[in-house]
N, C-alpha and C positions, 0 to 999 in steps of 0.2 A: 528626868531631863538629861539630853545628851551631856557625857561630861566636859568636851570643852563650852558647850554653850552656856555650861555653868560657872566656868574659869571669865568667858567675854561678859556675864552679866555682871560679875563680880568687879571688873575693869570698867564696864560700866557706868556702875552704879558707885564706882570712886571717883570716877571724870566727873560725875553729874555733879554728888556732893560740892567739889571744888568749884564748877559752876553755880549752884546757886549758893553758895556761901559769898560770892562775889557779886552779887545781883544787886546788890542796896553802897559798891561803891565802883558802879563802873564809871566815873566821873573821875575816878581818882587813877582808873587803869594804864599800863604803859600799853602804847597799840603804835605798833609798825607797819609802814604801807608797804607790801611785798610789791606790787603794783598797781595799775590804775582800778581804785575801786576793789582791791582785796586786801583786807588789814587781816593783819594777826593780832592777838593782845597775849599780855605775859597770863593770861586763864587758858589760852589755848595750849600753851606750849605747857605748862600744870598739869591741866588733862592729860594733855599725852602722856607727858613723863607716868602720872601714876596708871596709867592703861598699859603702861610698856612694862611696868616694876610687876603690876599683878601677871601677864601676860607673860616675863620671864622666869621669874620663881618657877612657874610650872610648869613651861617649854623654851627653858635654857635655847636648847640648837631650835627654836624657829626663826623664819625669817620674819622682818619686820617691813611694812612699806606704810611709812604716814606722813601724812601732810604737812606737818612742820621739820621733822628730823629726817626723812628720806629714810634710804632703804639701810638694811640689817640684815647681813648673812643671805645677802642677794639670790647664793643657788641652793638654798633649802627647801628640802621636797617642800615643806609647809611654810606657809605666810599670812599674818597676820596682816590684814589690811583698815588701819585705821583713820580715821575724820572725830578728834578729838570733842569739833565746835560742830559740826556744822551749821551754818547760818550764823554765820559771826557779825555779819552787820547788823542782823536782825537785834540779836545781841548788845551788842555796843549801842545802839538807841532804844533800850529795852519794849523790845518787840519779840514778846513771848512767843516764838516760833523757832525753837533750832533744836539742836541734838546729838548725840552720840552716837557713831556708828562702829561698828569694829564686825570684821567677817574674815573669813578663813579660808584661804583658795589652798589646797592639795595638789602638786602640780597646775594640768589646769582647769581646777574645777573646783567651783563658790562648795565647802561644805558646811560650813556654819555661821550664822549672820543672827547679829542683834540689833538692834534701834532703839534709844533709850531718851524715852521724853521725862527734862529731868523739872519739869516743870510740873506738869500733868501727872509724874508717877506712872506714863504707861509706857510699860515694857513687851517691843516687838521680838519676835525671838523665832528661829530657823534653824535645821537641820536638815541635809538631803535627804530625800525619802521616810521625811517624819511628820511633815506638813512644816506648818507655820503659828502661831499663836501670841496673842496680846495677854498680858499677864496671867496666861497661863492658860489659857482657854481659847481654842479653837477658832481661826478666823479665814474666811473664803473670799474672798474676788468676788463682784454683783457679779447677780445672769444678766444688767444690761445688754439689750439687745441694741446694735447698728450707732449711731453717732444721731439720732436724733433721740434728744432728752437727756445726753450723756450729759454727764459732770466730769470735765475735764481738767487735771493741774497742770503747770507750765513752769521753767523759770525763763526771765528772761536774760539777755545776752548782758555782758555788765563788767566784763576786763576787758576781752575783744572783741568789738565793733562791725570790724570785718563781713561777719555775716550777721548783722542786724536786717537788712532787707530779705534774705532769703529766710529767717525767723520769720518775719514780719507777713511774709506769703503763706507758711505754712499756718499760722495763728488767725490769718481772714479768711483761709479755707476752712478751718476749721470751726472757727466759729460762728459762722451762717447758720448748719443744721445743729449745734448742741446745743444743751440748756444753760453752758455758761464756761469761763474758762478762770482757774484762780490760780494764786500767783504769789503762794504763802510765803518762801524763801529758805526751805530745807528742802533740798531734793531728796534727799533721806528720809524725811517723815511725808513728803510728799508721795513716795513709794510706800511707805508703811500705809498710810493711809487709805491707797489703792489697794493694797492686801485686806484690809479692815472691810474694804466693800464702801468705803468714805464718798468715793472717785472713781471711776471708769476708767480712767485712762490717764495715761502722763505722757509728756514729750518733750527732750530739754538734749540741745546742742554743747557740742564741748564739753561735758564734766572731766575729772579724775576718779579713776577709777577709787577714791576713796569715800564720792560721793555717793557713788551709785551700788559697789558689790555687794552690801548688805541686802539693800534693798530689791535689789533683782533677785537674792536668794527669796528671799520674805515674799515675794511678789511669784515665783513660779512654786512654790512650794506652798502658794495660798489658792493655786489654781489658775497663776495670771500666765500673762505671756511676756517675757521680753525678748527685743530682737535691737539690731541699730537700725538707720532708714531704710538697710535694703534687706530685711527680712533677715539676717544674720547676726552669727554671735558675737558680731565685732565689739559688741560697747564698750568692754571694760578697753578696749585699747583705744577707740577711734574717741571715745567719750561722746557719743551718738545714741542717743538711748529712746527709744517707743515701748512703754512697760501699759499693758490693758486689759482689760478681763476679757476670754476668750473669742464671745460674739459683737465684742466692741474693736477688738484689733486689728482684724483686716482691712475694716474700714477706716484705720486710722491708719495703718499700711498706706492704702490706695490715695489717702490724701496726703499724704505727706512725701511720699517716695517723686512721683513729678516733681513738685518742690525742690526739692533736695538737689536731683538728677540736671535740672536744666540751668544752674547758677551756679554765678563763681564760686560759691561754697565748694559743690563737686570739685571743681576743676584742682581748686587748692587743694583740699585735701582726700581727695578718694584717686587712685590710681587705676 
């Protein structure tokens, strides 16, 4: 195994620990609302702390960018990109669906990504040009063909509002010709699980890039494709993300891209 991917499982597989050790008294937890409909709790900011502690023993000068402490040593070549919880509401109503992610961009390029279900005990894990793999063994993107029969995941909109209608167009386009559309609440293991061959395809507005860089390594290095709506590599930055297995992506391209193009969502935020 690549050896920083063995430094991130190590980080981890310490976030996890801390999470489910806390499982049997989230009743008791402190949880602060950052804003509408996104809590932190004092497990998230745990996690992170011991993902930053393993993460700098071993690369002191990297940078850091996570989701509750922000960024660390801002212009280093290397950057650790962390999501301690992800799915913390899921979480906090114990709704066994969230995760660890932590991924590694080089300048600017994803080169190593984990996803750590600390629930399940399954560990996704990524290297550029080494494939991708679920505890340890070899995992590909379906050959689904086309958007009829697809199994597609989604999240939905849930701090900003704003573009819940042009969500709303792209999720009735979409769901006409597939076999269904699920809506588990880790965009992180919802990407893992499209690398796994789980899912066909995913589509999810606004994340942070702490949501998603793991998973788009995991997801092109299992054979998938990611792009944002307009077929490019904007996601980690615009947080617009289309990740699908190869002969399922265009057509989720071609449904979604109109979508996108003709509503205030563009107007706001694409220039």
């Amino acid at each position: 195994m690549h050896p920083m991917v063995n430094i991130a499982v190590r980080a981890a597989r310490a976030a996890g620990n801390i999470i489910v050790r806390n499982m049997d008294r989230i009743d008791r937890l402190t949880i602060t609302t950052k804003r509408s409909n996104d809590f932190v709790s004092e497990v998230d900011k745990q996690a992170e702390a011991a993902i930053i502690e393993v993460l700098k023993q071993a690369y002191p000068d990297h940078g850091i960018l996570a989701e509750e402490t922000g960024r660390q040593h801002e212009n280093a070549e290397y950057q650790w990109i962390i999501d301690p919880l992800d799915g913390t509401t899921n979480y906090l109503h114990g709704f066994p669906q969230f995760s660890v992610s932590i991924a590694l961009k080089h300048k600017a390029r994803l080169e190593v990504a984990v996803i750590y279900d600390p629930v399940s005990q399954e560990l996704f894990t990524a290297a550029r040009g080494e494939g991708a793999q679920m505890n340890e063994k070899r995992i590909r993107v379906s050959g689904h063909t086309g958007l009829k029969g697809a199994l597609l995941s989604t999240g939905f909109p849930y701090t900003d509002q704003s573009y819940t209608d042009t969500y709303l167009e792209t999720m009735k386009a979409l769901m006409v010709p597939t076999a269904g559309i699920r809506r588990p609440g880790s965009a992180a293991l919802d990407l893992a699980w499209l690398a796994a061959g789980r899912t066909d395809g995913f589509w999810e507005f606004n994340l942070n890039a702490w949501d998603i860089a793991a998973g788009a390594l995991i997801v092109r290095e299992a054979g998938g494709i990611v792009t944002d709506f307009y077929g490019s590599d904007g996601y980690l930055e615009s947080g617009d993300i289309i990740a699908a297995s190869p002969k399922v992506f265009p057509e989720m391209l071609k449904t979604i891209e109109p979508c996108v193009r003709s509503s205030e969502y563009a107007r706001r935020y694409k220039t």
